[in-house]
ZAMARGU-4260 file (C-alpha; in steps of 0.2 Angstrom, whole numbers, plus 5000, padded with zeros to 4 digits):
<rodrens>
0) 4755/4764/5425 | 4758/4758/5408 | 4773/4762/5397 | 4767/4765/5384 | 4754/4780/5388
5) 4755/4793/5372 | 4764/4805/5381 | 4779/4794/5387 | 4779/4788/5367 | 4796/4795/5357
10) 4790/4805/5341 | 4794/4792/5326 | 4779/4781/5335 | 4766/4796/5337 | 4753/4796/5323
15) 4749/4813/5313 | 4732/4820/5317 | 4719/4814/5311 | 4717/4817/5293 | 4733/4822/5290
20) 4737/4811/5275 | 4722/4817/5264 | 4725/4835/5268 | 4732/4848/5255 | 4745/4857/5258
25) 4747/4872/5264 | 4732/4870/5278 | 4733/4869/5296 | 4722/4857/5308 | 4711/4869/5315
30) 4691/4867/5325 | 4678/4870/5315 | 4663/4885/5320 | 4650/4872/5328 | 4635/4879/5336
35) 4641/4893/5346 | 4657/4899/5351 | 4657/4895/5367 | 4651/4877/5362 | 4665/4863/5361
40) 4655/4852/5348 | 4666/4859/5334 | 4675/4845/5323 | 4693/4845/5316 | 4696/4854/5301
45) 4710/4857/5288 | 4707/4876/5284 | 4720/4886/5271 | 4734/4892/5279 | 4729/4909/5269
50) 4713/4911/5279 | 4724/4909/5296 | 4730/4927/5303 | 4722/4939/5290 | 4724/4956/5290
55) 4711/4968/5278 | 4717/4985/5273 | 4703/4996/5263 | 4708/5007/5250 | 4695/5016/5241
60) 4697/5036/5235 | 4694/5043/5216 | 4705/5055/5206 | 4707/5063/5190 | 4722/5054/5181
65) 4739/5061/5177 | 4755/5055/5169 | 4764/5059/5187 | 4760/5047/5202 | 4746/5057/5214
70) 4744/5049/5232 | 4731/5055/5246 | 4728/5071/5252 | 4734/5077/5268 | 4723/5072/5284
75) 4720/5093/5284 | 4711/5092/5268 | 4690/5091/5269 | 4693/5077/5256 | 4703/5068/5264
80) 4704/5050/5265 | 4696/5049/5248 | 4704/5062/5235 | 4719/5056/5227 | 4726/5072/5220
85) 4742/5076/5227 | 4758/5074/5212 | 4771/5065/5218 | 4782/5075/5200 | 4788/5058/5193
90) 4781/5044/5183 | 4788/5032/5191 | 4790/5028/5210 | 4808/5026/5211 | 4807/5043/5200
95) 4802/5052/5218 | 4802/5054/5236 | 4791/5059/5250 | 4793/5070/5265 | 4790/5063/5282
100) 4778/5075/5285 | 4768/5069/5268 | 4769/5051/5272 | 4763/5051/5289 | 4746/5064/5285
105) 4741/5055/5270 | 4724/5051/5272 | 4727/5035/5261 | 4740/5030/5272 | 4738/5013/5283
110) 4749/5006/5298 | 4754/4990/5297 | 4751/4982/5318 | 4762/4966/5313 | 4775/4959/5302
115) 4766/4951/5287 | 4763/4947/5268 | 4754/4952/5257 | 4743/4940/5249 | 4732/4948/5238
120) 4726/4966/5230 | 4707/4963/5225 | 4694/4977/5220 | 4684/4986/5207 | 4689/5000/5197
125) 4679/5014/5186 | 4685/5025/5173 | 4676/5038/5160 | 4690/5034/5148 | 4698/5017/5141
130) 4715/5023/5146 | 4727/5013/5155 | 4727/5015/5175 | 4742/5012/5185 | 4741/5008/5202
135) 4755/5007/5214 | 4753/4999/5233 | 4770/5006/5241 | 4776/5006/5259 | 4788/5017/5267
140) 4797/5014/5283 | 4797/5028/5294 | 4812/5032/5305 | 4809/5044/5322 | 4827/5052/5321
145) 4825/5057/5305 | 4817/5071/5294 | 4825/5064/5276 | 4815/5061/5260 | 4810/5043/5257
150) 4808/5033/5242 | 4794/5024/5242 | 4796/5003/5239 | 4783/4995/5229 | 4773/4981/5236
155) 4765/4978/5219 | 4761/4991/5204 | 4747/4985/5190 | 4739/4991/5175 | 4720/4992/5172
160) 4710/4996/5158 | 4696/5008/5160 | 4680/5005/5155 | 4677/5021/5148 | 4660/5023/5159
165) 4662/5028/5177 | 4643/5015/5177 | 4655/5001/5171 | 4667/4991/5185 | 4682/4985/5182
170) 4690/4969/5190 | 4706/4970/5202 | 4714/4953/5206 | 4733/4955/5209 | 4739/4937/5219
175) 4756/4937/5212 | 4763/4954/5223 | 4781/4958/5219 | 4786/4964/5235 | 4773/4957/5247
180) 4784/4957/5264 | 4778/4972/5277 | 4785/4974/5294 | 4776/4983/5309 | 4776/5001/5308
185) 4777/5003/5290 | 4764/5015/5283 | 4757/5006/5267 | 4746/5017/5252 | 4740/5018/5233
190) 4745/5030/5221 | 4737/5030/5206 | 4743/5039/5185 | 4737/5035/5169 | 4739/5044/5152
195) 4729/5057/5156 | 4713/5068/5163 | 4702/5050/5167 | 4690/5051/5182 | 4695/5036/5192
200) 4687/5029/5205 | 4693/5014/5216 | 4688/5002/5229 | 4702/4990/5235 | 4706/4976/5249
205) 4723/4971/5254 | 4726/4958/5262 | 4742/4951/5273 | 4745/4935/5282 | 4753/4933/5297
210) 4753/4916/5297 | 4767/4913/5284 | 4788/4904/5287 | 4793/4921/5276 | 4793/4932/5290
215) 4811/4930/5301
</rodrens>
């Protein structure tokens, strides 16, 4: 049997994948879709890392603004998932706490099933008034042996500009997330302010990676 078979070949004389030198960065070799999945007649790909291990978390509720942070209603409330009401007492999110109690039964509250990033915040927003909407995405990190506050972190806080009709959307695109790294268990949410009394609605997608070098 010969030598020279690829598998008995040391790596400095292996050739990169086919298409490997006119790839971007930042893809991975991938199959494509081809006719079914259960076919084999796919061809070789370089997809965006991005699209690779994707996670989807939908927010969407409505509130009427406040100068104090308001998150989700507990699970008990007949408006729950959707009304954002509950004041968290501070204007800003290091300003507060939550209870383990309130974290855990907030109908806006999401866990994460993996360690991850977030990669992007996108959505539509309304607003009867032209005031400015803050929206904070935190996480919290419950712990089982304790009953202690928490302060929320913030995965990414932003301002929007209402419209000043709640017939007129307002575009949401946050790529560039300040603290995008969530780990498995943490229970991530919105909470939403502005100046005051606007009806706010919202309708978000967050969405994490899995595939990524940042988490350890």
């Amino acid at each position: 049997m010969a030598a020279n078979e690829h598998k008995n070949l040391q790596d400095a004389n292996r050739h990169n994948p086919l298409g490997y030198e006119s790839a971007n960065n930042e893809t991975v070799l991938s199959k494509g879709a081809g006719s079914s999945a259960d076919a084999r007649d796919g061809v070789l790909q370089w997809a965006a890392r991005s699209t690779m291990g994707v996670t989807n978390y939908k927010m969407q509720g409505y509130t009427t603004g406040t100068a104090n942070f308001q998150h989700g209603e507990d699970v008990a409330d007949n408006k729950s998932p959707f009304l954002i009401d509950v004041d968290y007492g501070s204007t800003t999110v290091a300003g507060g706490s939550l209870s383990p109690s309130a974290f855990f039964r907030m109908g806006q509250g999401y866990v994460a099933p993996e360690n991850a990033n977030v990669s992007s915040i996108d959505g539509w927003l309304t607003s009867n008034t032209a005031n400015v909407v803050v929206i904070a995405i935190c996480k919290v990190t419950p712990s089982p042996s304790s009953t202690a506050n928490v302060v929320p972190t913030i995965i990414d806080e932003f301002e929007v500009t209402g419209g000043a009709n709640n017939s007129l959307l307002v575009s949401i695109n946050q790529t560039e997330i300040t603290t995008p790294l969530i780990r498995q268990g943490d229970i991530i949410f919105p909470m939403i302010k502005d100046s005051s009394g606007s009806s706010i609605y919202m309708n978000l997608t967050i969405q994490t990676m899995t595939f990524t070098p940042q988490i350890s």
